[in-house]
C-alpha positions in Angstrom: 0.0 0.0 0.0 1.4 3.2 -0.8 1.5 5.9 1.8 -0.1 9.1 -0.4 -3.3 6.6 -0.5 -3.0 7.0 3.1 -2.4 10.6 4.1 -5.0 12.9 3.4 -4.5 15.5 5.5 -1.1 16.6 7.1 -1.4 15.9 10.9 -1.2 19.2 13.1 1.7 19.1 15.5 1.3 21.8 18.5 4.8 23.6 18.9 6.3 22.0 22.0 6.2 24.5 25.6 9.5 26.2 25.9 8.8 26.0 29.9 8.4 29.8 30.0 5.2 32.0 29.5 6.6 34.7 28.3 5.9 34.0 24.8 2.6 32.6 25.4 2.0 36.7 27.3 3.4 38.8 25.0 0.9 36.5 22.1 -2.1 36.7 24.3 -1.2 40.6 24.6 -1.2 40.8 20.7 -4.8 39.6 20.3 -6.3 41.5 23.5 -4.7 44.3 21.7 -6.6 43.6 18.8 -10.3 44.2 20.9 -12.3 47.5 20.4 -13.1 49.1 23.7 -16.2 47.4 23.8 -14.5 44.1 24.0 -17.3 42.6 21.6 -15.7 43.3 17.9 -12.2 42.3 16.5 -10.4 45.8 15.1 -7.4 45.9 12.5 -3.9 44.8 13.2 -1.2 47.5 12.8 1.9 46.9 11.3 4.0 46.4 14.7 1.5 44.1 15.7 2.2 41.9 12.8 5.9 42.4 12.8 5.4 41.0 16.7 3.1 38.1 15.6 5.8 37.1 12.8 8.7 37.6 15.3 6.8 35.1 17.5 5.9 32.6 15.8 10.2 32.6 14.1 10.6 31.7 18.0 7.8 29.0 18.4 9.5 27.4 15.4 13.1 28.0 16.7 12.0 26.2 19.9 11.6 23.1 18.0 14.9 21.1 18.6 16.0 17.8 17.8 15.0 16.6 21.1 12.1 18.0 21.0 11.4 16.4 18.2 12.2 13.1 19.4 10.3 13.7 22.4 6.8 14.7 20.6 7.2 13.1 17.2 9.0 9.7 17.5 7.2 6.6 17.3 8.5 4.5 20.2 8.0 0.7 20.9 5.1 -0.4 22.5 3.2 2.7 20.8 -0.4 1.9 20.6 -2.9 2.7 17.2 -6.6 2.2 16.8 -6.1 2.1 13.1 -3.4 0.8 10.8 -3.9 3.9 8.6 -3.1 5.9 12.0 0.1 4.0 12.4 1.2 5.5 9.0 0.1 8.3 9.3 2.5 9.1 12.7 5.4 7.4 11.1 5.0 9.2 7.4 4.6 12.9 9.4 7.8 11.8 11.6 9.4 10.8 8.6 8.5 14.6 6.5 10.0 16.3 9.9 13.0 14.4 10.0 13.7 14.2 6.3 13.4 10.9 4.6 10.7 8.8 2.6 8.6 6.1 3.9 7.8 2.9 1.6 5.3 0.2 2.7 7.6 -3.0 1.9 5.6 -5.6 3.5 1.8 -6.5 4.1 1.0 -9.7 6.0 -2.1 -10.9 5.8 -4.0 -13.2 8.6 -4.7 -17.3 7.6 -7.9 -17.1 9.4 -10.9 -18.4 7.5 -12.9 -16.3 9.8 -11.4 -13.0 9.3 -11.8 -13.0 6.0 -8.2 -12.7 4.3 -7.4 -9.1 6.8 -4.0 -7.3 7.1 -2.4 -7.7 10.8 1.2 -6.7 9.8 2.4 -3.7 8.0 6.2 -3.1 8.0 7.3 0.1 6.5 10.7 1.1 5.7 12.8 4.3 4.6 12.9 4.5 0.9 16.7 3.8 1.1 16.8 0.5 2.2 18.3 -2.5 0.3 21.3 -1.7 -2.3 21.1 -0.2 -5.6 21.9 -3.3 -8.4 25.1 -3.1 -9.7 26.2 -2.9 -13.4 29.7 -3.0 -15.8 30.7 0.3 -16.2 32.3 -0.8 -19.1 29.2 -1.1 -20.6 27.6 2.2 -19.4 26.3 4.3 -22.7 25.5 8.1 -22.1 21.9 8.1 -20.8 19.3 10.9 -19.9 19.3 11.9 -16.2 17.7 9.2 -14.4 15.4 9.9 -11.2 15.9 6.2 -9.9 17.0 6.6 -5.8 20.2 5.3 -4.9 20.3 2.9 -1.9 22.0 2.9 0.9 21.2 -0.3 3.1 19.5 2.2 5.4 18.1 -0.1 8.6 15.6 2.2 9.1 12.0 0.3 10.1 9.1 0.5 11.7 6.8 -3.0 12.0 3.1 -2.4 13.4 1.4 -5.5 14.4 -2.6 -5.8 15.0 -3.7 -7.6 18.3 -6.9 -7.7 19.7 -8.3 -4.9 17.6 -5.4 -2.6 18.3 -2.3 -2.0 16.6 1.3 -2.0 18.3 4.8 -0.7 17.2 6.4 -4.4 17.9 9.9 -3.2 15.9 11.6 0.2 15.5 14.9 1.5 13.9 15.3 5.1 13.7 19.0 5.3 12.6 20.0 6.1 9.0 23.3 5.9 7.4 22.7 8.5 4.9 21.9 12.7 5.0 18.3 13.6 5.5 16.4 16.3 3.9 14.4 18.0 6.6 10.9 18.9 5.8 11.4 18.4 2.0 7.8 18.7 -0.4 9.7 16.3 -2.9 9.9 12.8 -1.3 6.6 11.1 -3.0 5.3 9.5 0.7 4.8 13.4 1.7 2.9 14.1 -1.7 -0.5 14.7 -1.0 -3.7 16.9 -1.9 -6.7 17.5 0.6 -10.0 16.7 0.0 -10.8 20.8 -0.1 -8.0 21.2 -2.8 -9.1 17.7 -4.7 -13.2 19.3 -4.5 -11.3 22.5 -5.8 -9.7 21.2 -8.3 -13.0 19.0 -9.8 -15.1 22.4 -9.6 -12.1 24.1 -11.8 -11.8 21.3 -14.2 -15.8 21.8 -14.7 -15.2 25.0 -16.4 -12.2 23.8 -18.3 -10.0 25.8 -16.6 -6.5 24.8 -17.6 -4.5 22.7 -15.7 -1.0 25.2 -15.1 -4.3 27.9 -14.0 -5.3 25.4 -11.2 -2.0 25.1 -10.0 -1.2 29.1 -9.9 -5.0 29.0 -7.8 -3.8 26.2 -5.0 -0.2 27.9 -5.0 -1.7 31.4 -4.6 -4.2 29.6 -1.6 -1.5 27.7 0.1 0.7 31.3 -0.1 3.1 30.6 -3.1 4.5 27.9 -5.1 6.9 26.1 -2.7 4.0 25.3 0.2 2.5 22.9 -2.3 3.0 19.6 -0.9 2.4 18.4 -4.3 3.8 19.3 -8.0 2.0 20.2 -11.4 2.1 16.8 -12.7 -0.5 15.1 -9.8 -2.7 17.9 -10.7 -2.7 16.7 -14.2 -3.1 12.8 -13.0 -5.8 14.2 -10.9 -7.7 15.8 -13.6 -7.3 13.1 -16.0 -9.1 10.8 -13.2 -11.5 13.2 -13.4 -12.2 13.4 -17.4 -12.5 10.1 -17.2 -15.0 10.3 -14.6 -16.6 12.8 -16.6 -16.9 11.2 -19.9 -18.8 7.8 -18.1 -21.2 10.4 -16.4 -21.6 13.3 -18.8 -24.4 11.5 -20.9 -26.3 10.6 -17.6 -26.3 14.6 -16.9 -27.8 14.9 -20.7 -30.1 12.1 -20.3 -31.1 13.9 -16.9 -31.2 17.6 -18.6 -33.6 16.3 -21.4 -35.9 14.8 -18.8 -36.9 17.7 -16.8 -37.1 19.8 -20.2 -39.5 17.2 -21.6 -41.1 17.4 -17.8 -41.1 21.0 -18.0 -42.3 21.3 -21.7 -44.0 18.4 -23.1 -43.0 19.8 -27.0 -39.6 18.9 -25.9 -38.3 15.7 -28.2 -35.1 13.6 -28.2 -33.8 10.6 -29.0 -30.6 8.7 -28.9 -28.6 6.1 -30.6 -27.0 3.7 -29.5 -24.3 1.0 -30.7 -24.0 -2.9 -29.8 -22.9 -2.2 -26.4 -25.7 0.5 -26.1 -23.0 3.5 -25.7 -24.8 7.0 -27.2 -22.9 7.5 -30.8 -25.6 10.4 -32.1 -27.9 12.6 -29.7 -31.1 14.4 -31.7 -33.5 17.2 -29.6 -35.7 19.9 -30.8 -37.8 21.9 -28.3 -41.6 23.0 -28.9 -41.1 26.2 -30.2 -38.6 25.1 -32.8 -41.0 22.7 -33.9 -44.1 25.3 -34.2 -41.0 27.6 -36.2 -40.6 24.5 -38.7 -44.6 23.8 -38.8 -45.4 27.5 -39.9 -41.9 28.1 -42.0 -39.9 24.9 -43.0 -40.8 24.4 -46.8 -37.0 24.8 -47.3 -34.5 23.1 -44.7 -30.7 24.0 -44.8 -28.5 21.3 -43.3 -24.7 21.4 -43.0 -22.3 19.6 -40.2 -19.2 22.3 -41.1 -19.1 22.5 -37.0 -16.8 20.2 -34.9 -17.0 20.4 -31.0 -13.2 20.9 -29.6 -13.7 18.0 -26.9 -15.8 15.4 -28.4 -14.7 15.8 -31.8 -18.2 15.2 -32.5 -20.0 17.0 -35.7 -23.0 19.4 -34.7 -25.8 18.9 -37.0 -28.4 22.1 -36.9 -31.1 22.3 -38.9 -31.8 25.6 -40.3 -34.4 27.5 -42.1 -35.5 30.6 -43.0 -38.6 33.0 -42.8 -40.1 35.2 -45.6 -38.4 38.2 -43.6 -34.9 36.5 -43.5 -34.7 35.7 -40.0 -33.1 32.5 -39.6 -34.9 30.0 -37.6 -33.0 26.6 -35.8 -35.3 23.6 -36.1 -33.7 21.2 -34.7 -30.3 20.3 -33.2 -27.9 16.7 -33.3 -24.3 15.7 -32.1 -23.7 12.7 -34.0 -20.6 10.0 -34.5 -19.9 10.4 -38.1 -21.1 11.8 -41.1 -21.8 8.0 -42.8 -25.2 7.4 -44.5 -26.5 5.1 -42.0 -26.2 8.2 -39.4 -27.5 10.7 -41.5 -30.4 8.2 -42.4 -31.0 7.4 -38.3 -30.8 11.5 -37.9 -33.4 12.5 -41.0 -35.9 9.6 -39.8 -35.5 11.6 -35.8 -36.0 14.5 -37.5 -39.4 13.1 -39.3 -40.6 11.9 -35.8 -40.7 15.0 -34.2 -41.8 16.8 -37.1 -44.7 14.8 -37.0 -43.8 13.2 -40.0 -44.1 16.1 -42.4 -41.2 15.9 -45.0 -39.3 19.1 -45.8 -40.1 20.3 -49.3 -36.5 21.1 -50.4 -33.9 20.8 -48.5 -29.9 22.2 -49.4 -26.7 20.5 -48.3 -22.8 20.8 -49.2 -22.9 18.2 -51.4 -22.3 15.0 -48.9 -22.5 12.2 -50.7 -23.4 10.5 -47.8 -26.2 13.1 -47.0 -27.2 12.6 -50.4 -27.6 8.8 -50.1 -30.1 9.4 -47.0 -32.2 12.3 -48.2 -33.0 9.6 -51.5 -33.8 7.3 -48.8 -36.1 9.4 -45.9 -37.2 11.9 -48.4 -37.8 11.4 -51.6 -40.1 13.3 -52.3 -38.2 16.5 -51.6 -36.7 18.9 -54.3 -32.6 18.3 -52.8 -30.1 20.9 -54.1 -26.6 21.7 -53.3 -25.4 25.3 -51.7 -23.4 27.0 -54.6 -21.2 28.6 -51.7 -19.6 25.4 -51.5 -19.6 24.1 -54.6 -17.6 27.9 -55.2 -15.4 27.5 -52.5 -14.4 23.8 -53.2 -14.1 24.7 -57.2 -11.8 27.4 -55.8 -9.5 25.1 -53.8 -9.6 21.7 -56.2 -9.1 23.8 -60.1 -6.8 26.5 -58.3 -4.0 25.6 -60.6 -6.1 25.4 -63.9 -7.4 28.7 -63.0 -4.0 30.2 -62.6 -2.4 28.3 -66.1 -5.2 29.2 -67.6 -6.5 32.7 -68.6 -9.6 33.8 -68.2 -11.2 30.4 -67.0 -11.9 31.7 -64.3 -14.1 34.4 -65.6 -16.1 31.7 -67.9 -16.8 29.6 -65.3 -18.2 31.8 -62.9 -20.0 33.9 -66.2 -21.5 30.4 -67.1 -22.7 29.5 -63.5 -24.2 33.2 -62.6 -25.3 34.2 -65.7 -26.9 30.7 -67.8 -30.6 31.2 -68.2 -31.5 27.9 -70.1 -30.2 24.7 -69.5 -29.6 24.5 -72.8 -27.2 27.3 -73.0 -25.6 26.1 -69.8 -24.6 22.8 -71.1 -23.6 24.0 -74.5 -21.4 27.0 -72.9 -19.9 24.3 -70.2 -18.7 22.5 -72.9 -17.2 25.1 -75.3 -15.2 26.7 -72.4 -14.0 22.5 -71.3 -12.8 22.7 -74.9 -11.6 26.0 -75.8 -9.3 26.4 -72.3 -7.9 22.6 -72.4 -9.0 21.2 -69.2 -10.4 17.9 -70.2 -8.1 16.4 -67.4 -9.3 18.2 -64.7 -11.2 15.7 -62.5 -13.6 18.1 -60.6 -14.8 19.3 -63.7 -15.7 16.1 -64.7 -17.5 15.7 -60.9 -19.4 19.3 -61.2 -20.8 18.2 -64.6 -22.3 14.7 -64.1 -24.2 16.3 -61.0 -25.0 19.8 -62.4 -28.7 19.2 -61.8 -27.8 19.2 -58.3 -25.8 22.9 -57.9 -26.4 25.0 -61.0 -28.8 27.4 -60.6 -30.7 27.2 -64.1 -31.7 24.0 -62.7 -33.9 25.0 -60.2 -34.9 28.2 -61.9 -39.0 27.4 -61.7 -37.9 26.4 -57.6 -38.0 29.2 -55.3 -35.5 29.1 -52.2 -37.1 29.6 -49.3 -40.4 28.5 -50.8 -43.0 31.1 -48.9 -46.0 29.6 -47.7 -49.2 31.1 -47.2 -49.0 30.1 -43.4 -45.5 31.5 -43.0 -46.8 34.6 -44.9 -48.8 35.2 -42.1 
């Protein structure tokens, strides 16, 4: 067992009697000073009164000598614990006073059938003991500088044994054979965090606060850097505990959020899906007022997953439309797994349930394949086109070098697109500008013209985009 499982909280010493009151006087004096007149409220400190309290308490901590030390802090034989965990604990603090490690070597456990497999022996040993393993020198090769801890044979030991329900130091060695590091934060027994600071550091981690922030927080509450019995690295272990906690939990808290909406509005749908081992891959919601928004004003649906969420790395799926004023309205909301057909297909058939299965009447994407697959497949019915913003953009980043070698390409092409007002003319013009510039080779050509029907705007020319409605009209 190691001993940080052990510690929590650093045991409070009281600084040993020096024998004379004096000290004890002049304190008491400090605070009476301290009283209003009244006696009943507790005034301001002035500088000399701090300057005193400091220059006492450098005393208090003078005071406490070696033998005092052994006198208040040393385990001694015979010592009696009601706990095993208390045992440690007094051993460990002596240890972080004195200035070495403590390492639980040995657990014995009890052959009793009717105590059930319990510890009654704990022997615990400074961090020294044993020798460090020899090796050839000869065959040493320059290495990176190594945090292994030398041995030393150090005798140092403390054995606890449990009898009767109570635990007893039955063996004690207290002498090293090697230089001690008085109250050093650095040995890993002494490392520990308090329940406050581990609460502290869960509430910070809820609000992503990053993890060299949290440190400069517990420093700046412990007064400064080197009072942290602990270094920037547990912090991070501790907060990846926590992540994990958080990502086995977070989808309860979801499943727990939709609830009361649903119990607090009962317009509110969702649904999940879930995989073999019935973990969430897509989440799907849409409140009651979106849903009246897509009754009165979603002839035309825009749908795009351009969005990625910086934790999950999931793909936010809104569904958009538009009234006759231009405000845009949100229908509908999804975080799904990927954008694959058979997700898009579970998400469109959600999106039909709470719509109360009234089917968009066009709907515009990027130009998904995959989206394209499903919309066939849950509506097909509805008039599907692609936004010419993307098919733009992507035409921009896929022909940028036949645009460049190639003068005034760009020019037709975007002429041809904008400016086309039969299809007729579009085709013909398409291919006189394929021919005339040279760019039979260029793939994405090839890809814009066997799905023109889909983008080009003299396609849809008799389609209007948003369609108005007489309801949304009014």
């Amino acid at each position: 067992m190691a001993i940080e499982e052990v510690v929590c909280e650093e045991p409070q010493v009281a600084a040993p009697s020096t024998g004379s009151s004096q000290s004890a006087n002049e304190e008491a004096t400090m605070y009476a000073s301290a009283e209003s007149n009244d006696g009943n409220q507790i005034g301001m400190l002035s500088s000399e009164d701090i300057e005193d309290f400091f220059e006492n308490e450098r005393k208090k901590i003078e005071c406490v000598t070696e033998s005092s030390i052994e006198e208040d802090l040393k385990p001694c034989m015979g010592m009696k614990f009601s706990t095993k965990e208390e045992g440690q604990q007094i051993f460990n603090f002596y240890s972080s006073v004195v200035g070495f490690s403590v390492a639980v070597v040995n657990s014995y456990r009890t052959t009793s059938k009717k105590r059930n497999n319990e510890i009654t022996k704990v022997v615990m040993q400074c961090n020294k003991h044993g020798r460090t393993a020899q090796v050839d020198r000869e065959q040493l090769v320059p290495q990176r500088r190594s945090t292994v801890i030398t041995k030393t044979g150090c005798k140092v030991e403390m054995r606890i044994t449990e009898k009767n329900g109570v635990w007893e130091v039955t063996r004690l060695n207290l002498e090293h054979n090697h230089e001690l590091s008085p109250n050093s934060r650095f040995f890993r027994s002494h490392k520990y965090m308090s329940p406050e600071e581990k609460d502290l550091i869960r509430t910070l981690k809820y609000t992503n606060t990053p993890t060299g922030k949290i440190v400069d927080i517990l420093a700046y509450v412990r007064g400064g850097i080197g009072c942290l019995p602990y270094t920037k690295k547990m912090v991070s272990n501790y907060g990846t505990e926590i992540n994990k906690e958080l990502q086995n939990t977070d989808m309860m808290e979801v499943v727990e959020m939709f609830n009361k909406k649903q119990a607090d509005s009962p317009g509110f749908y969702y649904s999940f899906q879930l995989d073999s081992d019935n973990k969430v891959r897509s989440i799907f919601w849409s409140d009651q007022k979106s849903r009246l928004y897509y009754e009165q004003c979603g002839d035309c649906l825009s749908f795009d997953t351009t969005f990625l969420t910086n934790k999950c790395n999931l793909p936010f799926a809104p569904f958009v439309g538009v009234s006759p004023h231009g405000n845009t309205y949100l229908f509908a909301w999804a975080f799904i797994v990927n954008e694959k057909a058979d997700t898009f297909k579970w998400l469109f058939e959600q999106f039909l349930i709470a719509m109360h299965g009234v089917p968009p009447v066009s709907i515009i994407t990027d130009g998904d394949r995959a989206m394209k697959a499903a919309i066939e497949e849950v509506f097909p019915n509805a008039f599907h086109r692609w936004c010419l913003f993307h098919i733009k953009k992507k035409a921009d980043e896929k022909i940028t070098t036949g645009f460049q070698a190639n003068e005034g390409l760009y020019e037709d092409f975007q002429d041809i697109i904008d400016n086309s007002l039969t299809v007729e003319e579009f085709e013909s013009l398409w291919q006189q500008m394929i021919q005339n510039h040279g760019v039979e080779h260029i793939e994405y050509f090839g890809t814009l013209w066997e799905n023109r029907q889909y983008w080009a705007p003299v396609f849809f020319q008799i389609k209007v985009f948003p369609i108005y409605s007489d309801n949304c009209q009014k």
